[in-house]
DSSP file (Angstrom, degrees, kcal/mol; ACC not computed):
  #  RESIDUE AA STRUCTURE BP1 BP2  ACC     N-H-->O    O-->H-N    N-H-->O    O-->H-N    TCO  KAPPA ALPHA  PHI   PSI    X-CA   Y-CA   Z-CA
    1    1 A X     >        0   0    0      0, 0.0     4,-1.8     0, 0.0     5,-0.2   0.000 360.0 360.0 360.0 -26.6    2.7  -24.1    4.1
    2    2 A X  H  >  +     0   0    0      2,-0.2     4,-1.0     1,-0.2    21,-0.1   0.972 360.0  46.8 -67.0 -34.2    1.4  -27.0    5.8
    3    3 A X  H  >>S+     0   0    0      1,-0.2     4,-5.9     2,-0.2     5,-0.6   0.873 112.3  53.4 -49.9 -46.5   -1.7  -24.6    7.0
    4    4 A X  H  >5S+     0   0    0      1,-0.2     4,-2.0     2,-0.2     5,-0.4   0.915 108.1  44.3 -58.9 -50.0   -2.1  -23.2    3.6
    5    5 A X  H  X5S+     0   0    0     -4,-1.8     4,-2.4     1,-0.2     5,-0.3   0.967 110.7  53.4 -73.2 -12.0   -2.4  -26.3    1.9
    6    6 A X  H  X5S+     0   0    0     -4,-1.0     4,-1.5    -5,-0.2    -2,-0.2   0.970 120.2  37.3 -68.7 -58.3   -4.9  -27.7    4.5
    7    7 A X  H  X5S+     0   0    0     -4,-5.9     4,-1.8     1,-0.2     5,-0.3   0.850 111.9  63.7 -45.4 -37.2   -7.0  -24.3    3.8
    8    8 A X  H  <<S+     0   0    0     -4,-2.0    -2,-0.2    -5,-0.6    -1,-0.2   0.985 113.3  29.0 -52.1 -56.7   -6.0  -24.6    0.1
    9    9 A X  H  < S+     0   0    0     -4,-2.4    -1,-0.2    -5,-0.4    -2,-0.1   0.736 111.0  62.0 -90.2 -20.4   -7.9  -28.0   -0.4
   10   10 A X  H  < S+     0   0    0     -4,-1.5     3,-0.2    -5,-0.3    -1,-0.2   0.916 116.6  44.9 -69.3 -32.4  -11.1  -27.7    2.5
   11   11 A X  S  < S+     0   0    0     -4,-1.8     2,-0.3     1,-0.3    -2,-0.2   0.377 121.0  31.8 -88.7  -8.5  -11.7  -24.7    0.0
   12   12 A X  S    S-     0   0    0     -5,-0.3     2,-0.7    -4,-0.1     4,-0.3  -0.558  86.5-159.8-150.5  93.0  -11.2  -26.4   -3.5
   13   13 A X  S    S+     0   0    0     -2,-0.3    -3,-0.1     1,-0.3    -4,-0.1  -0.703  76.1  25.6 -87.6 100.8  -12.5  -30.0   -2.5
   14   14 A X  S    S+     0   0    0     -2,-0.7    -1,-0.3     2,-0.3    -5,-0.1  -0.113  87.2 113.2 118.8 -47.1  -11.0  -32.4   -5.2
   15   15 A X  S    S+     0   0    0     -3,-0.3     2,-0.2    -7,-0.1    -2,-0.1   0.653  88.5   1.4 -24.1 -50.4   -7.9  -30.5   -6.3
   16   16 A X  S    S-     0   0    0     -4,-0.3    -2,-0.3     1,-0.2     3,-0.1  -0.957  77.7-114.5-144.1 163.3   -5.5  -32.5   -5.2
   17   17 A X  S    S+     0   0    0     -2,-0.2     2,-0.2     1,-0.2    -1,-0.2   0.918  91.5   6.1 -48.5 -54.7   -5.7  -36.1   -3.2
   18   18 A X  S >  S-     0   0    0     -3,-0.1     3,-5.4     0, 0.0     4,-0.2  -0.953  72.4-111.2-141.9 152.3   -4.3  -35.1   -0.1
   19   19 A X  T 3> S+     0   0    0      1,-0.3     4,-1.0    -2,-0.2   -11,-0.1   0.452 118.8  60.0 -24.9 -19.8   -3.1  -32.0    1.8
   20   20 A X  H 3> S+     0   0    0      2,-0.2     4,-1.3     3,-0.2    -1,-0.3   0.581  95.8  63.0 -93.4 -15.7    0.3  -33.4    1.5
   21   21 A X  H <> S+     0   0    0     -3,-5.4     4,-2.6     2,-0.2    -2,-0.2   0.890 104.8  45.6 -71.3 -52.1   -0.1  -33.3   -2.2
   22   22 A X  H  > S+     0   0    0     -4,-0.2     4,-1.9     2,-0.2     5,-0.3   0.810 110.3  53.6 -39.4 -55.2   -0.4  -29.7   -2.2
   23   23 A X  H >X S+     0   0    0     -4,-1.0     4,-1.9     2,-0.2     3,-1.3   0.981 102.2  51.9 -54.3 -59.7    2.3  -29.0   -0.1
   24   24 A X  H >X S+     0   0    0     -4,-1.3     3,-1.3     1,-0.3     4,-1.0   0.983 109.2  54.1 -64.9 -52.7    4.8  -30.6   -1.5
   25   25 A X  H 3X S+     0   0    0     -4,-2.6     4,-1.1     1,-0.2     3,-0.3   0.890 108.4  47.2 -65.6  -9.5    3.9  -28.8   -4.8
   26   26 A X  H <X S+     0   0    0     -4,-1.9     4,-0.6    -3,-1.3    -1,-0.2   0.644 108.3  57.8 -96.4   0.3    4.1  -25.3   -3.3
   27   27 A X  H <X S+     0   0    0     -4,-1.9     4,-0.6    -3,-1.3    -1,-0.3   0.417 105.2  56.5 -81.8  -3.6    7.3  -26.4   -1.8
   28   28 A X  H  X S+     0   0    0     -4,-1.0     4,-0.8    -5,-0.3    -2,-0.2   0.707 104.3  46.5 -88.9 -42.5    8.1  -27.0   -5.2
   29   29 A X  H  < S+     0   0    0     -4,-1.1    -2,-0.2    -5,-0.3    -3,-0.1   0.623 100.8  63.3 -91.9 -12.8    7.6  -24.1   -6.3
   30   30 A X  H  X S+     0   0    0     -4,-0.6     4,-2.8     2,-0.2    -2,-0.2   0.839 111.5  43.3 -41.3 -63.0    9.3  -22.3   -3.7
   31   31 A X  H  X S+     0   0    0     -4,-0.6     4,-1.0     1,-0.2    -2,-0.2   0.533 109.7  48.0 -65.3 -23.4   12.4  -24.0   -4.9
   32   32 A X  H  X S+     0   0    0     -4,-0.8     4,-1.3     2,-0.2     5,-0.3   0.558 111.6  54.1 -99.6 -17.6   12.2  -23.8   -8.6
   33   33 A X  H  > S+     0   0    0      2,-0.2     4,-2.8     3,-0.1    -2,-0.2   0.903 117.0  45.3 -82.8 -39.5   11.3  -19.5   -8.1
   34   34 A X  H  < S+     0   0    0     -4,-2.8    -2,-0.2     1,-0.2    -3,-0.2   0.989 114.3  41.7 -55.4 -56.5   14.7  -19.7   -6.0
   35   35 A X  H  < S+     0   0    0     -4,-1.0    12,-0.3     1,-0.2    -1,-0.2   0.585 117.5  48.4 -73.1  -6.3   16.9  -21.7   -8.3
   36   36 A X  H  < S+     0   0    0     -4,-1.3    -1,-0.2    -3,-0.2    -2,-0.1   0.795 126.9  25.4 -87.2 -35.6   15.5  -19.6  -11.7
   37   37 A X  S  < S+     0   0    0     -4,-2.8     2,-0.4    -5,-0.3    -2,-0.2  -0.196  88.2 109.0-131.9  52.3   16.0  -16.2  -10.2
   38   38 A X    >   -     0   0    0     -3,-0.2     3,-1.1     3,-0.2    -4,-0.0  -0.978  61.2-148.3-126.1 125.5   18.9  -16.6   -7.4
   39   39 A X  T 3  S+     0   0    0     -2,-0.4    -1,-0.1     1,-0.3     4,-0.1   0.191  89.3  65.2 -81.3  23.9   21.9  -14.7   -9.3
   40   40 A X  T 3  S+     0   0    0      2,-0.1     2,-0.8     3,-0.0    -1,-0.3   0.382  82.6  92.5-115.2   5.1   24.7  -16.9   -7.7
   41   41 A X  S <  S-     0   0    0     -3,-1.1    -3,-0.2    -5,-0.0     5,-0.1  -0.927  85.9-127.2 -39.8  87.9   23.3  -19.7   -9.5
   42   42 A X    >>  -     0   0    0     -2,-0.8     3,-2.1     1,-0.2     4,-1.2  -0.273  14.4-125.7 -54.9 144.2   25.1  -20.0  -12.9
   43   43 A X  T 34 S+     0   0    0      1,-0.3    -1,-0.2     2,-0.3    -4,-0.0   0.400 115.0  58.8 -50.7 -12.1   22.6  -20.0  -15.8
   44   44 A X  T 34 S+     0   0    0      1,-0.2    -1,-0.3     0, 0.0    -2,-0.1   0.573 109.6  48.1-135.0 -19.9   24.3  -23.5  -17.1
   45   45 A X  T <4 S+     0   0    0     -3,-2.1    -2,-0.3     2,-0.1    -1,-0.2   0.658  88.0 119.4 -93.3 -11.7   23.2  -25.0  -13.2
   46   46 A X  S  < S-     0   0    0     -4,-1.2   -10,-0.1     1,-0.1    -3,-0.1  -0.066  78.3 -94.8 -63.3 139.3   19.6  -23.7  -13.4
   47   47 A X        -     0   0    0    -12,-0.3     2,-0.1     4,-0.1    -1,-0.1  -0.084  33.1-142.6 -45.9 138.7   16.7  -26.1  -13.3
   48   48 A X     >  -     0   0    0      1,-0.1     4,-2.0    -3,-0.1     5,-0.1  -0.511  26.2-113.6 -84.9 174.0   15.4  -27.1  -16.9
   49   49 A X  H  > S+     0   0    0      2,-0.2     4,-1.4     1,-0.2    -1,-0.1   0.816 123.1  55.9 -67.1 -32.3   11.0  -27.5  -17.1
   50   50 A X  H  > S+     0   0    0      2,-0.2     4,-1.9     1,-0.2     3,-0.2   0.953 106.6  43.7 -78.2 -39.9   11.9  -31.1  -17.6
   51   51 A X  H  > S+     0   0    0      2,-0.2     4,-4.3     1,-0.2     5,-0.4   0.951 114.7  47.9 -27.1 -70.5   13.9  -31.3  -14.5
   52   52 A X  H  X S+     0   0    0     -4,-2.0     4,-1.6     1,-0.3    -1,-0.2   0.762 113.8  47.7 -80.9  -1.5   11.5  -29.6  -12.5
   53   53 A X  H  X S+     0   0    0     -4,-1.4     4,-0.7    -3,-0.2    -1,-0.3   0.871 113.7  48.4 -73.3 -44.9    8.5  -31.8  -13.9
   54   54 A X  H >< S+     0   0    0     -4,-1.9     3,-0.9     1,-0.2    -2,-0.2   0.961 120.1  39.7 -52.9 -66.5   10.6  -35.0  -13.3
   55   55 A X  H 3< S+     0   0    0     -4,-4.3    -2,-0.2     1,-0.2    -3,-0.2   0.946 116.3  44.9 -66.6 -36.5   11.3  -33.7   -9.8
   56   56 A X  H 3< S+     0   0    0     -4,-1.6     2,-0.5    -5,-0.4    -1,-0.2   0.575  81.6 123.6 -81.4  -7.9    7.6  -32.0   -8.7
   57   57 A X    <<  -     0   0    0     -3,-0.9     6,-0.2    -4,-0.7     3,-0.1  -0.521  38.2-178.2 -65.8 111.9    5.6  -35.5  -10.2
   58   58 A X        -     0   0    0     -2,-0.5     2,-0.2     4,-0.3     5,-0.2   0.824  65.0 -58.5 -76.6 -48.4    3.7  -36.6   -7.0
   59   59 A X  S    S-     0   0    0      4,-0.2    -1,-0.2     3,-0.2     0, 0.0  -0.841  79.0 -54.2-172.3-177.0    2.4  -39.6   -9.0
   60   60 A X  S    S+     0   0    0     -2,-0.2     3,-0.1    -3,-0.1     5,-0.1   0.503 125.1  33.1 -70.1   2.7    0.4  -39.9  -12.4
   61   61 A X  S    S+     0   0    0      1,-0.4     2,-0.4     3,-0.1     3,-0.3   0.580 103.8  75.2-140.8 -33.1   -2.4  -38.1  -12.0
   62   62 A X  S    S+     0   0    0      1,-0.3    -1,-0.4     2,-0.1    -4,-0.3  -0.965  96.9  20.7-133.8 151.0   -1.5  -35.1   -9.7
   63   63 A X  S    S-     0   0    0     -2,-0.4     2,-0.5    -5,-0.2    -1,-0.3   0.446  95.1-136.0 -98.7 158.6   -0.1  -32.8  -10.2
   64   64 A X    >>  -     0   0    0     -3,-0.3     3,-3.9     1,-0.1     4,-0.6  -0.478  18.8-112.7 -50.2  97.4   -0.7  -33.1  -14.0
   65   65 A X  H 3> S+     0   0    0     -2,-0.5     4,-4.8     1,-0.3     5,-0.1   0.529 113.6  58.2  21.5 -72.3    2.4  -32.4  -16.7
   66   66 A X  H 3> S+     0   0    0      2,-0.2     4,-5.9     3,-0.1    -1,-0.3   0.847 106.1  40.5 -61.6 -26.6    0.8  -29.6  -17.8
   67   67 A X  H <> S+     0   0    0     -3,-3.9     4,-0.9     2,-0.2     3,-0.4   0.914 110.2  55.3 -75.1 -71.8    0.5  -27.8  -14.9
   68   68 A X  H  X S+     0   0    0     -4,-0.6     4,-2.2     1,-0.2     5,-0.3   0.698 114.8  45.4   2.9 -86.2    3.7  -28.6  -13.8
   69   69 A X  H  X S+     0   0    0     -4,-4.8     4,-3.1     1,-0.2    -1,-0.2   0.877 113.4  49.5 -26.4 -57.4    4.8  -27.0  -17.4
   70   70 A X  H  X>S+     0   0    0     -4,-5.9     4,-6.0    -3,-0.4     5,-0.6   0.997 108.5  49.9 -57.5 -60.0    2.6  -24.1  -17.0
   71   71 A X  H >X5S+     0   0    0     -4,-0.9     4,-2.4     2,-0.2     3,-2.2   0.829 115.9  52.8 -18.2 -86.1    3.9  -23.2  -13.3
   72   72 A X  H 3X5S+     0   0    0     -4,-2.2     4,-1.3     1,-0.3    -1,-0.2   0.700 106.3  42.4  -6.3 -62.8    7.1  -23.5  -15.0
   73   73 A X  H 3X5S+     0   0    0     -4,-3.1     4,-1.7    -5,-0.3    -1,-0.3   0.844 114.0  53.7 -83.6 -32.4    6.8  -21.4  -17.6
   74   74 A X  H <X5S+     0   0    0     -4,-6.0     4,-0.8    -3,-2.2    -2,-0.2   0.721 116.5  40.7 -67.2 -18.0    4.9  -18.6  -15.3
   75   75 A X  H  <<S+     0   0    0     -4,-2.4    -2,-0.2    -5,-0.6    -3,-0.1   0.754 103.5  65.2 -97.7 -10.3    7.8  -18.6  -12.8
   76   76 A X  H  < S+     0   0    0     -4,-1.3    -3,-0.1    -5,-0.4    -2,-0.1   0.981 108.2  44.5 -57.5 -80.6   10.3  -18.8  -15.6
   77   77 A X  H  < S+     0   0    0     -4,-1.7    -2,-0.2    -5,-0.1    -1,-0.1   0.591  94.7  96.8 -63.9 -12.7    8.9  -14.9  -16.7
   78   78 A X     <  +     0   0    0     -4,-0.8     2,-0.4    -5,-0.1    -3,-0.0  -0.395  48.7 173.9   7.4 116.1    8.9  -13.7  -13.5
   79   79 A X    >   -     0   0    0     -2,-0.1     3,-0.6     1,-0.1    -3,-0.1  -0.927  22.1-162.8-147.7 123.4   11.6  -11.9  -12.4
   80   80 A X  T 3  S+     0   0    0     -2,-0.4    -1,-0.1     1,-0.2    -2,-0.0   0.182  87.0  79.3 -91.1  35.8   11.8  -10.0   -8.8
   81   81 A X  T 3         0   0    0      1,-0.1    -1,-0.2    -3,-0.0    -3,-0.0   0.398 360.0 360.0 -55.4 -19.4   14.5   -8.1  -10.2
   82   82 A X    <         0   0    0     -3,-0.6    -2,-0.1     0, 0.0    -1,-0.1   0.290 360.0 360.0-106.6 360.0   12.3   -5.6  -12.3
């Protein structure tokens, strides 16, 4: 991940502050697609969007609430069950 995010931001110049920034959110997002759709996880323990916005907040300006939300809410409908 660490490669990826290095590529991620030499290719989108501005996205995020630092390489580290990225990483940490797609390690974030690793972790919230496990804990919404791993079925030994009771429903009543699963992360909430406010939870995983509280936890994936770098800082105040990235990454931004909404994305945070949106992520959320695309890995929410997601299922690799189907």
């Amino acid at each position: 991940m660490q490669v990826f995010a290095e590529v991620y931001l030499s290719q989108n110049p501005g996205a995020a502050p630092t390489n580290d920034s990225i990483y940490l959110l797609c390690f974030a997002v690793v972790l919230l697609n496990s804990d919404l759709h791993n079925p030994n996880i009771p429903a009543a323990n699963k992360m909430s969007k406010e939870m995983f916005v509280k936890l994936a907040s770098q800082d105040e300006v990235f990454p931004p609430p909404t994305l945070l939300e949106a992520i959320y809410d695309r890995v929410a409908a997601s299922s690799l069950l189907q």
